[in-house]
C-alpha positions in Angstrom: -25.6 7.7 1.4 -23.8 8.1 -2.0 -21.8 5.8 -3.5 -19.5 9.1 -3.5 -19.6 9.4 0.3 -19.5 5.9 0.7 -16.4 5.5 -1.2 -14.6 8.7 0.9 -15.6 6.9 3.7 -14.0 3.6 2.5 -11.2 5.3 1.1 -10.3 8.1 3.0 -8.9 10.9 1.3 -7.5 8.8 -1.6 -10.8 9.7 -3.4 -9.8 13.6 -3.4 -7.9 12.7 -6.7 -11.5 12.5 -8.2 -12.4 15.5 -6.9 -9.6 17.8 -6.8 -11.6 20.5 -8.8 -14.7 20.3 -6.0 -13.8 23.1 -3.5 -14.6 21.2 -0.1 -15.0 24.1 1.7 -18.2 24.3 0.2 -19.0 21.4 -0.3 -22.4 19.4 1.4 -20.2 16.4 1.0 -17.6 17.7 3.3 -20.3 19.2 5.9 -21.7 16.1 6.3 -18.3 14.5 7.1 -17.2 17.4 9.0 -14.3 18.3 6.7 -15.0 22.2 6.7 -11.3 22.9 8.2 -9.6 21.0 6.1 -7.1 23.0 4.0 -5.5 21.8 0.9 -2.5 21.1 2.2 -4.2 18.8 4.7 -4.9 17.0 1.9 -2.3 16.2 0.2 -0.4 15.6 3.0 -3.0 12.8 3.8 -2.5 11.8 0.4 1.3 11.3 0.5 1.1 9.0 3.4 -2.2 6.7 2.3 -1.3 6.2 -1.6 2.1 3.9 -0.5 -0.5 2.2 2.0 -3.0 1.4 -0.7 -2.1 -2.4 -1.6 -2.5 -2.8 2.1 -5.5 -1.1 2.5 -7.0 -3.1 0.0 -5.5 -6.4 0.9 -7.4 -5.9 4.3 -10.6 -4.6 2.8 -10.4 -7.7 0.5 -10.3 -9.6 3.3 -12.9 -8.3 4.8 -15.8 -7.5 2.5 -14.6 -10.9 -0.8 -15.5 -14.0 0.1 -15.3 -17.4 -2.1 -18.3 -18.2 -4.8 -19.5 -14.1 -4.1 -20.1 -12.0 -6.7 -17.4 -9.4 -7.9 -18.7 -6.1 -9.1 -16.3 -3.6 -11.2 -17.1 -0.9 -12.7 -15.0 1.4 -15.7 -15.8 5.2 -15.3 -13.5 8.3 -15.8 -13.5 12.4 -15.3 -12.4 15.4 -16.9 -9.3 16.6 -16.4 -8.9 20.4 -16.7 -5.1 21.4 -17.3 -1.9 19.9 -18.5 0.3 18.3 -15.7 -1.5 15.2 -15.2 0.5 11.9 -17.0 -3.1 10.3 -16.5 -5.0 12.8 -18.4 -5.2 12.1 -22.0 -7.3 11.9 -24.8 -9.3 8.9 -25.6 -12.8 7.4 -26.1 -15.2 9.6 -24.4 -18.8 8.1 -23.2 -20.4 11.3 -23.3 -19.1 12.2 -26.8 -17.4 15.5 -25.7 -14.3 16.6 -28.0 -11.5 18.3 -26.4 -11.6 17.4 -22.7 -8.5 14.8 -21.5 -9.7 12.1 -19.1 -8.6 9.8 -16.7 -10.4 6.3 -16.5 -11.0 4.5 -13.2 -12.1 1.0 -12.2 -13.7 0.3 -9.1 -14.0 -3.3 -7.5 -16.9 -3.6 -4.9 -18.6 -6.4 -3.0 -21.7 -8.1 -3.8 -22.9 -5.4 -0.9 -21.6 -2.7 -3.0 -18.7 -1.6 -0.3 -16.0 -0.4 -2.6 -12.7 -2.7 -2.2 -10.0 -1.5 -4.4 -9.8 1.4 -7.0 -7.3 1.9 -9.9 -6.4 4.9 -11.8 -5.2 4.2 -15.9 -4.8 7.2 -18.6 -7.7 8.3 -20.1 -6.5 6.4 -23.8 -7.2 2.9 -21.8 -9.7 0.6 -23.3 -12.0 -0.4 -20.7 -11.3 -4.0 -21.2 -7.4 -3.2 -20.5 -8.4 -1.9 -17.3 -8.7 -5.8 -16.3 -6.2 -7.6 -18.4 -2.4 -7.3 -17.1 
């Protein structure tokens, strides 16, 4: 399994914001989880009601899958964003030293286990340090 899948699976359809531009009609992803009905308006409608249950979600999953004296992993990625009504998207330091393209950056807390925990979403101008920091 992916770590993509896994985290869908973990995350429900919070993930679609990191792959809005994947069409999951077509996608193997979404055969394999038996998405092939879902329109975009399913979606976002998911969407609306699990980003004000995220803290909670992640509170439980903390719970769950952290334990005292285990490792932590987090990891700092990001992905283009293609068009102009994104607050996130901006222009910033770009790991794969394309010009041009605005970003949003992402962190990603697993387990020792790798099971994703909690994700965060921070324009694509923050410093990956920042992404820790308050």
């Amino acid at each position: 399994m992916s770590l993509l899948q896994y985290i869908i699976e973990r995350f429900g359809y919070f993930a679609i914001h990191f792959i809005e531009h994947m069409t999951i009609n077509i996608s193997c992803l979404a055969t394999d989880l038996e998405l092939e009905d879902v329109s975009e308006g399913d979606l976002y409608e998911a969407l609306d009601w699990l980003t004000p249950q995220q803290a909670r979600i992640e509170k439980k999953l903390a719970e769950q899958h952290l334990h005292e004296g285990r490792i932590v992993l987090y990891d700092v990625s990001f992905t283009y964003y293609e068009g102009n009504h994104c607050p996130l998207a901006q222009f910033g330091y770009n790991r794969d030293k394309k010009r041009g393209k605005r970003q949003i950056v992402f962190g990603l807390l697993l387990n020792q286990e790798g099971c994703p925990v909690s994700i965060d979403l921070f324009p694509g101008h923050t410093a990956d340090p920042k992404t820790v920091a308050p």
